[in-house]
N, CA, C and O atoms as a GROMACS GRO file, in nm:
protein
  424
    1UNK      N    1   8.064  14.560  14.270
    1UNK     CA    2   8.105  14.698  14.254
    1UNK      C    3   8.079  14.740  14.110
    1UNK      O    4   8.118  14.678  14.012
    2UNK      N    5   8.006  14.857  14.108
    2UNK     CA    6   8.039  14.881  13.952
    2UNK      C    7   8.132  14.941  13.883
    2UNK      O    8   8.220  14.992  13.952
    3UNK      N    9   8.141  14.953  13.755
    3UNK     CA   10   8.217  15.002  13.706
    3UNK      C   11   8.216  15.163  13.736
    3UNK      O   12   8.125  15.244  13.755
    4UNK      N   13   8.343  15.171  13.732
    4UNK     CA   14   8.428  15.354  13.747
    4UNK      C   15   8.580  15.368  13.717
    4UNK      O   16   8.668  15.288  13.684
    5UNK      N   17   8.578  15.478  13.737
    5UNK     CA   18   8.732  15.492  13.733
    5UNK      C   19   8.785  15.616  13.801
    5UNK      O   20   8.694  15.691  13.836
    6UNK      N   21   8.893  15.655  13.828
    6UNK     CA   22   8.940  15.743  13.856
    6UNK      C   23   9.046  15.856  13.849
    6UNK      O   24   9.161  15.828  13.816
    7UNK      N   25   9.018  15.950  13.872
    7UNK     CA   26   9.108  16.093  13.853
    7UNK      C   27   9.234  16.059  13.922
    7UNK      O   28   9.217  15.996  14.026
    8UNK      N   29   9.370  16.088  13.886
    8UNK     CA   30   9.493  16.060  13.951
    8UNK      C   31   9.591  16.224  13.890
    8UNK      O   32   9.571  16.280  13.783
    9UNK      N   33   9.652  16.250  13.955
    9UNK     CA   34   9.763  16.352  13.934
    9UNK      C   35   9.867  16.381  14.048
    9UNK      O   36   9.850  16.426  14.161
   10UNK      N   37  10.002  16.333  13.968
   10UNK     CA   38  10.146  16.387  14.084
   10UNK      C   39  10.256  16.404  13.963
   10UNK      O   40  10.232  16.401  13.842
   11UNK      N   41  10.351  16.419  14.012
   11UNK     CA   42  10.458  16.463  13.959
   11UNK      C   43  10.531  16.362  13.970
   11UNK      O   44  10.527  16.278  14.060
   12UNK      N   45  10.640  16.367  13.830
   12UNK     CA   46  10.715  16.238  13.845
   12UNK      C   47  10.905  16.269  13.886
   12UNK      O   48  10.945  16.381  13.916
   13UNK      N   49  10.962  16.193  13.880
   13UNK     CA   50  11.076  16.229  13.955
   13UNK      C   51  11.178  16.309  13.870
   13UNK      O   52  11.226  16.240  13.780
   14UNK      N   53  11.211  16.403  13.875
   14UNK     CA   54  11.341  16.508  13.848
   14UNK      C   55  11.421  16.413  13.755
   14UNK      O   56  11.433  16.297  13.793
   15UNK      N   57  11.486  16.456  13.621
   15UNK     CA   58  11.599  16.382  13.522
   15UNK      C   59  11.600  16.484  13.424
   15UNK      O   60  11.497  16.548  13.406
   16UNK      N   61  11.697  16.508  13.361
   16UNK     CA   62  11.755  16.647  13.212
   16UNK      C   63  11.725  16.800  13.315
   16UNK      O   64  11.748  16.909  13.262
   17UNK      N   65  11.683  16.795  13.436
   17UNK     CA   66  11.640  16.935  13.497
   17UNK      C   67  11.534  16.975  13.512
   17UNK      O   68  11.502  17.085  13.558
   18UNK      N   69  11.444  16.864  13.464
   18UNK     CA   70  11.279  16.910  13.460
   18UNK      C   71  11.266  16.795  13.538
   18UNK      O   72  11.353  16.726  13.591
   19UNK      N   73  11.118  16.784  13.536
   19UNK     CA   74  11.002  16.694  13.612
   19UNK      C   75  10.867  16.740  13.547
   19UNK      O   76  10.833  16.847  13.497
   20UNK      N   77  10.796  16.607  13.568
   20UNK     CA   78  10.657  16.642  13.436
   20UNK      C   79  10.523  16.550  13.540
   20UNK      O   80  10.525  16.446  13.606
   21UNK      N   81  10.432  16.640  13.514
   21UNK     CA   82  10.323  16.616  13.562
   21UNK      C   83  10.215  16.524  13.529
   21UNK      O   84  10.142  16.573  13.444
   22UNK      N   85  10.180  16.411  13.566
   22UNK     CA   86  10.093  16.315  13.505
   22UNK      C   87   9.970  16.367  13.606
   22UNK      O   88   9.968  16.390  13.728
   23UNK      N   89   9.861  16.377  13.494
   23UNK     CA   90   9.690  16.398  13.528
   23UNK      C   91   9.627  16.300  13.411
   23UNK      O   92   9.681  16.285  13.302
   24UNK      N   93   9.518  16.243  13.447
   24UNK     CA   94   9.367  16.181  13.376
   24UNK      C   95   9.316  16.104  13.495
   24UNK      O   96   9.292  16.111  13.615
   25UNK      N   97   9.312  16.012  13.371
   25UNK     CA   98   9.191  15.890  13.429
   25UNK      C   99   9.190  15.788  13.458
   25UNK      O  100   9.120  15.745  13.367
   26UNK      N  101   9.224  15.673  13.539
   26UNK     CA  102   9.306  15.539  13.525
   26UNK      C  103   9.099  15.471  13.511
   26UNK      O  104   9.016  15.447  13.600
   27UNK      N  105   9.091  15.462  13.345
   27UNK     CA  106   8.962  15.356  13.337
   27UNK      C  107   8.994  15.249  13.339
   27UNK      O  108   9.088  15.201  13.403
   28UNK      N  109   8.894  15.180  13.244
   28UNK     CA  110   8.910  15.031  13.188
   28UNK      C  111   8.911  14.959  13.289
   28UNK      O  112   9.010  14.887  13.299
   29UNK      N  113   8.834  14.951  13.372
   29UNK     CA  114   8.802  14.831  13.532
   29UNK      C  115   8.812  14.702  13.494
   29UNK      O  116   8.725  14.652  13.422
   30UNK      N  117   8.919  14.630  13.537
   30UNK     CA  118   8.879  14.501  13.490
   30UNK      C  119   8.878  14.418  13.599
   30UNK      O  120   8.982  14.426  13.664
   31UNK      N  121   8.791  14.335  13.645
   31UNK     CA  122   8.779  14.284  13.845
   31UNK      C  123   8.675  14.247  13.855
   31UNK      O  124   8.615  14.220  13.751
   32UNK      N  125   8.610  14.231  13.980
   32UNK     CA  126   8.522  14.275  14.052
   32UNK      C  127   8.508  14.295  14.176
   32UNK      O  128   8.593  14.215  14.215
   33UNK      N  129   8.460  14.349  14.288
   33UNK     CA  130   8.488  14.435  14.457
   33UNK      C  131   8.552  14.450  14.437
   33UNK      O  132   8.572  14.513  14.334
   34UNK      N  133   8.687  14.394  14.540
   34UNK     CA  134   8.785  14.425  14.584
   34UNK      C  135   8.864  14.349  14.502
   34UNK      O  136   8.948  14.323  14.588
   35UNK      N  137   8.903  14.295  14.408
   35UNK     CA  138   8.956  14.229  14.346
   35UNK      C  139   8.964  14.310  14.194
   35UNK      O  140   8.883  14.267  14.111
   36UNK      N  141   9.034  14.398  14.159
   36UNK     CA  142   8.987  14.470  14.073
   36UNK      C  143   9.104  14.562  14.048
   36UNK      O  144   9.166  14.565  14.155
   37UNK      N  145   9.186  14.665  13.928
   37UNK     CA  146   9.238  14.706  13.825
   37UNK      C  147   9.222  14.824  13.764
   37UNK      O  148   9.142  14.882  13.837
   38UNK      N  149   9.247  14.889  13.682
   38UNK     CA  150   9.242  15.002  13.594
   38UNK      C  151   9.366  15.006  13.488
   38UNK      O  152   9.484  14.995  13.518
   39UNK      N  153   9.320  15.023  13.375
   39UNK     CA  154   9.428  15.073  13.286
   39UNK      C  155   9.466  15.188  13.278
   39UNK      O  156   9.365  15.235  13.331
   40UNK      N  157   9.542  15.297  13.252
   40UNK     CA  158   9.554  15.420  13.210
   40UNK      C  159   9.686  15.458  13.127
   40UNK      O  160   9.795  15.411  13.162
   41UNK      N  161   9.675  15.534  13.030
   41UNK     CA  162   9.745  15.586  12.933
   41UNK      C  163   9.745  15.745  12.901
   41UNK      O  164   9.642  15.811  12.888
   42UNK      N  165   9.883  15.799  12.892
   42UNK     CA  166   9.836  15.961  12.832
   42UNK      C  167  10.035  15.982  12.782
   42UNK      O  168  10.134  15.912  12.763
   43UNK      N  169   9.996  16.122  12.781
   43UNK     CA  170  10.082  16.174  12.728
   43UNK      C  171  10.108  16.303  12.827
   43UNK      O  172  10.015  16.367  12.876
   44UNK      N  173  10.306  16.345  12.857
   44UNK     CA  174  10.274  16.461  12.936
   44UNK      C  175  10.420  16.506  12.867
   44UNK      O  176  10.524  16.447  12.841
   45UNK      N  177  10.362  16.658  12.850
   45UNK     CA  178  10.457  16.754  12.788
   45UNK      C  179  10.532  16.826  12.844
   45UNK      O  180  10.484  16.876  12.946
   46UNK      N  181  10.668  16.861  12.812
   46UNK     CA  182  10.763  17.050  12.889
   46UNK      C  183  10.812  17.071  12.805
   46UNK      O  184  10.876  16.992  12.737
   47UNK      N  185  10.792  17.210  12.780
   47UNK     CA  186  10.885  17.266  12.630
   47UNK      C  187  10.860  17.205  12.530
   47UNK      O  188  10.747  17.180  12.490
   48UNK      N  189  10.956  17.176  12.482
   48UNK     CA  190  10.911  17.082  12.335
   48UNK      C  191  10.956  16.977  12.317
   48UNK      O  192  11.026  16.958  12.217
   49UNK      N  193  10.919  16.831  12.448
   49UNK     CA  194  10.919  16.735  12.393
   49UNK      C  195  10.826  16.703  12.482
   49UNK      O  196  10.785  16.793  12.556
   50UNK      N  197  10.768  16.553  12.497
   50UNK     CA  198  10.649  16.499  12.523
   50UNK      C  199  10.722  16.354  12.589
   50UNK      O  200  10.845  16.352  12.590
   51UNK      N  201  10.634  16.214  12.653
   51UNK     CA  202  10.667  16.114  12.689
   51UNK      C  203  10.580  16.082  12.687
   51UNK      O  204  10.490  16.160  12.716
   52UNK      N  205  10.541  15.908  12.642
   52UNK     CA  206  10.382  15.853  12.672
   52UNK      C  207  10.395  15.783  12.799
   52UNK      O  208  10.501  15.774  12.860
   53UNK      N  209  10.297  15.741  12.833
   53UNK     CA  210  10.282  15.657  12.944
   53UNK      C  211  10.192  15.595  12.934
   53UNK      O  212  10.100  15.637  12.864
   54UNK      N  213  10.180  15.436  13.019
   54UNK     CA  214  10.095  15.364  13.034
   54UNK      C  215  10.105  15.260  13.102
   54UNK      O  216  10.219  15.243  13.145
   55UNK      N  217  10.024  15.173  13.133
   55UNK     CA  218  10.040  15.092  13.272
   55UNK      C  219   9.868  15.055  13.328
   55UNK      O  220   9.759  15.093  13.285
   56UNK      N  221   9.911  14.952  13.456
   56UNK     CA  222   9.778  14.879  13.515
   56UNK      C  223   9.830  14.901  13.658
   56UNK      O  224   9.931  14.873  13.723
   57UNK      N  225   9.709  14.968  13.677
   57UNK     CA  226   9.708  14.977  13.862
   57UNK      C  227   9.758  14.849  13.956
   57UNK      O  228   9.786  14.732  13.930
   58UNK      N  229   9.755  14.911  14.053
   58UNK     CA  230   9.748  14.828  14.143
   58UNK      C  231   9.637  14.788  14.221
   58UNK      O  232   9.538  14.860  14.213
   59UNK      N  233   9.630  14.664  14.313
   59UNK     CA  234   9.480  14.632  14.363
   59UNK      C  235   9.429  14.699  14.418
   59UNK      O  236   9.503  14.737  14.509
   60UNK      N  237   9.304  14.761  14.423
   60UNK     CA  238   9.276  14.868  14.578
   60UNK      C  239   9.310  14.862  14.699
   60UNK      O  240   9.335  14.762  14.766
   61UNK      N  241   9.311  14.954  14.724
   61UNK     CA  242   9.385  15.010  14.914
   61UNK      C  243   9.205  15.080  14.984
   61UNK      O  244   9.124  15.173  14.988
   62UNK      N  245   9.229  14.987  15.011
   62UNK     CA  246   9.053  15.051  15.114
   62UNK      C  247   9.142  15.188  15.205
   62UNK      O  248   9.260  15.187  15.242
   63UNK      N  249   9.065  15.268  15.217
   63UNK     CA  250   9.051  15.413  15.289
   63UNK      C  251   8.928  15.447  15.330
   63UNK      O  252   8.827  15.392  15.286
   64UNK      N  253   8.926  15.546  15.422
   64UNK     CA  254   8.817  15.593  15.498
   64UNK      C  255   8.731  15.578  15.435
   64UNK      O  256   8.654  15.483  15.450
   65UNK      N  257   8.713  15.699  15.312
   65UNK     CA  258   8.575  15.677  15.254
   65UNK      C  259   8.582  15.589  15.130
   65UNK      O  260   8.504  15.604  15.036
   66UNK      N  261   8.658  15.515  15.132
   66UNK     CA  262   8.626  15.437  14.983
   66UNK      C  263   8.753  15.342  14.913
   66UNK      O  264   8.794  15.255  14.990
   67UNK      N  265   8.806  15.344  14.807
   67UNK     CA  266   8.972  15.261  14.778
   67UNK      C  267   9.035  15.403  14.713
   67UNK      O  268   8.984  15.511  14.683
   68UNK      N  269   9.177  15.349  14.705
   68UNK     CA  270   9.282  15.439  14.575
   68UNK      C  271   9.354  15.325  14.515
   68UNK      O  272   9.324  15.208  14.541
   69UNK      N  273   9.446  15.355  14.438
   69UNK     CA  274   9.511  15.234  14.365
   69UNK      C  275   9.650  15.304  14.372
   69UNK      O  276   9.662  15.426  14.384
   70UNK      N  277   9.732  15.235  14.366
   70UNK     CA  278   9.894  15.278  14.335
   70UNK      C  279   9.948  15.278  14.171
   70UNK      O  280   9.954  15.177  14.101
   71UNK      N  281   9.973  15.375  14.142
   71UNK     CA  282  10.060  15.380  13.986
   71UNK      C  283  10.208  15.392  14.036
   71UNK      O  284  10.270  15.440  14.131
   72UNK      N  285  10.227  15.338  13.944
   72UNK     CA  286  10.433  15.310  13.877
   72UNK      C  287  10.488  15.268  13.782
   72UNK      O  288  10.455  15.164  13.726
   73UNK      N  289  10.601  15.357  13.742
   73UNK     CA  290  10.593  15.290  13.612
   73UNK      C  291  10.755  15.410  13.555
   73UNK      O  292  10.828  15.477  13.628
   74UNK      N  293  10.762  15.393  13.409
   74UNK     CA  294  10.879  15.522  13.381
   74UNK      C  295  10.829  15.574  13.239
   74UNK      O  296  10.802  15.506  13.140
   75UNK      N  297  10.824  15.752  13.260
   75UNK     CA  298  10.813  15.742  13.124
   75UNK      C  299  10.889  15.725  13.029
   75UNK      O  300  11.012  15.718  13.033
   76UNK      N  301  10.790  15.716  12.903
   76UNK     CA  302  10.881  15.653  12.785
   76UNK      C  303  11.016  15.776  12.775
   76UNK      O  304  11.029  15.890  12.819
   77UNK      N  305  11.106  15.680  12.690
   77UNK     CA  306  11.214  15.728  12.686
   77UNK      C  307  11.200  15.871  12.570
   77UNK      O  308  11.104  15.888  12.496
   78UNK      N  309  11.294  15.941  12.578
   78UNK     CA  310  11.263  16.066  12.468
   78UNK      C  311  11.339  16.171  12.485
   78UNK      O  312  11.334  16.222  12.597
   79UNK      N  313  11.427  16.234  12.386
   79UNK     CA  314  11.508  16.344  12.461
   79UNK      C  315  11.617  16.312  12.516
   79UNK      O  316  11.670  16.400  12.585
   80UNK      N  317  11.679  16.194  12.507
   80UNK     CA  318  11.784  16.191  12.628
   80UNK      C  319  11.760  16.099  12.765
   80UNK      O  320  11.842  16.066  12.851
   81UNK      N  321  11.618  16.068  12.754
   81UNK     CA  322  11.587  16.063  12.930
   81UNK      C  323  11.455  16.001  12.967
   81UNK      O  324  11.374  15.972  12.879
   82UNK      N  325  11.431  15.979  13.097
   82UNK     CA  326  11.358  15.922  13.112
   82UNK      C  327  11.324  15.926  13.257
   82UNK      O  328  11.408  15.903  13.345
   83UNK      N  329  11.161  15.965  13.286
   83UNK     CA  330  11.129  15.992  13.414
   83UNK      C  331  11.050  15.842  13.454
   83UNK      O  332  11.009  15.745  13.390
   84UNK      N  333  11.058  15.889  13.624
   84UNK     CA  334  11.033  15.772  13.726
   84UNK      C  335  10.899  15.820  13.765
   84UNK      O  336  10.895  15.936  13.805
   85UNK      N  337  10.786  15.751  13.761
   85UNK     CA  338  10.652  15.784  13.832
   85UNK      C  339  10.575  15.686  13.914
   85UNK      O  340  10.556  15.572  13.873
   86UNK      N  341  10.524  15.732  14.045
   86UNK     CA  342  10.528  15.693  14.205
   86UNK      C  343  10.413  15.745  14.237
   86UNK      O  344  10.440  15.862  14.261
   87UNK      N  345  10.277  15.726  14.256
   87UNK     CA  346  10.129  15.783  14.315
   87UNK      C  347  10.076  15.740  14.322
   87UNK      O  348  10.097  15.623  14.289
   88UNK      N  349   9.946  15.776  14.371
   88UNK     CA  350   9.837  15.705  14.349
   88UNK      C  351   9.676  15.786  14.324
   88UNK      O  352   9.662  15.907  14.305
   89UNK      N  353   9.595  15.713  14.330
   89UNK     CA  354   9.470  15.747  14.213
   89UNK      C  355   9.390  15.855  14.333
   89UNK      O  356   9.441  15.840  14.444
   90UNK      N  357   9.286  15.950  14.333
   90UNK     CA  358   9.268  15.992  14.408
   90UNK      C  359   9.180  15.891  14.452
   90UNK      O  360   9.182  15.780  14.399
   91UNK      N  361   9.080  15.930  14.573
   91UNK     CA  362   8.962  15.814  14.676
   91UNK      C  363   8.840  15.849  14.564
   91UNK      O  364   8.797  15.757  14.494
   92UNK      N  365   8.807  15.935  14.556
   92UNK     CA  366   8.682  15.961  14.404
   92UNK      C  367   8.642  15.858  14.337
   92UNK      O  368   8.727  15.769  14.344
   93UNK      N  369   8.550  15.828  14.275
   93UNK     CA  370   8.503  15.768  14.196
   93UNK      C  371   8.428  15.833  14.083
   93UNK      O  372   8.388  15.946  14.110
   94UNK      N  373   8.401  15.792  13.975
   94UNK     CA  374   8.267  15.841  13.863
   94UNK      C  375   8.249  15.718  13.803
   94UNK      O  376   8.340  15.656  13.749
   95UNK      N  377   8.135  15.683  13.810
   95UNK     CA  378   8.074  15.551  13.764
   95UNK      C  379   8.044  15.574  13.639
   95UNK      O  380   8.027  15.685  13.588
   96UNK      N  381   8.037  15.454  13.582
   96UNK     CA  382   8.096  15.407  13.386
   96UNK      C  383   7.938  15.359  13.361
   96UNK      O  384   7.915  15.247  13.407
   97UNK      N  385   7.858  15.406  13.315
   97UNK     CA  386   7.725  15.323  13.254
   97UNK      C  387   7.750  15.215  13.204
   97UNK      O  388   7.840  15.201  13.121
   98UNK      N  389   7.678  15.123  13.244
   98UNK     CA  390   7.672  14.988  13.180
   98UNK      C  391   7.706  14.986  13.094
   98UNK      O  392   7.739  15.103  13.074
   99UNK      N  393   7.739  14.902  12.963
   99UNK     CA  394   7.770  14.922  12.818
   99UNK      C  395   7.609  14.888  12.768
   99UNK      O  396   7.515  14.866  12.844
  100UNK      N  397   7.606  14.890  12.633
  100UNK     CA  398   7.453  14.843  12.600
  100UNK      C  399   7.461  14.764  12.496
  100UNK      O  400   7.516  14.842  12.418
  101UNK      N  401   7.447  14.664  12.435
  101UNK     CA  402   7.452  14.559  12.343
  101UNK      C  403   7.406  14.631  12.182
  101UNK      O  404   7.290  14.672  12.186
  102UNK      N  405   7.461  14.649  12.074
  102UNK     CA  406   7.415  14.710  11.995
  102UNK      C  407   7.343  14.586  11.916
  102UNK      O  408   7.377  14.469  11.933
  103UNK      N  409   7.235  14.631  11.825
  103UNK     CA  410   7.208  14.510  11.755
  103UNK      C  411   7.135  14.419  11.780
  103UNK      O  412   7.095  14.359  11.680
  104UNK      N  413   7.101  14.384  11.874
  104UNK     CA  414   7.025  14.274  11.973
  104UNK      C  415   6.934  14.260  11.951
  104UNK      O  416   6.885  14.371  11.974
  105UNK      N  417   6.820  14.170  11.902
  105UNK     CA  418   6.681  14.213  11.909
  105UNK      C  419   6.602  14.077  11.957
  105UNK      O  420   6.614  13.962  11.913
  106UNK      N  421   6.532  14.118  12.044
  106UNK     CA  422   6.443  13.981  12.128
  106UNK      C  423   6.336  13.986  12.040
  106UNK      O  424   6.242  13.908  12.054
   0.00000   0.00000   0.00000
């Protein structure tokens, strides 16, 4: 399989009266087929405070046309509080170009 990664976005669970929206990219593939990972990290804002997040997928879930992965995890603490997050990655893919060796010379 090659390298990719994928687009993920849901909402995380209700705490202080809000709820906050996690969107990107779960990259960083580390595996190979079906045996395989993603890292992802971000930041999600309301009003005026923020929470980071970060975390490693879960193994792929084969689906019709392709896998998704499961995220979970809590965001960081901040404010008082701290949210619960439960989803998963969309079926999409966008493939990662090879890396290329800098420096190398035959």
């Amino acid at each position: 399989m090659r390298s990719h990664m994928h687009k993920f976005k849901f909402d995380c669970r209700l705490a202080n009266g809000h709820d906050h929206r996690l969107l990107g990219y779960a990259g960083g593939m580390v595996g190979i087929g079906s045996f395989h990972f993603h890292f992802y990290y971000g930041v999600s804002s309301y009003r005026n405070h923020t929470h980071y997040f970060c975390g490693v997928t879960g193994m792929p879930q084969k689906t019709e046309n392709g896998h998704i992965h499961k995220m979970e995890g809590i965001l960081e603490f901040n404010d008082m509080h701290e949210h619960v997050y439960k989803g998963y990655t969309f079926e999409e893919i966008s493939y990662i170009p090879s890396a290329r060796v800098i420096g190398f010379v035959r």
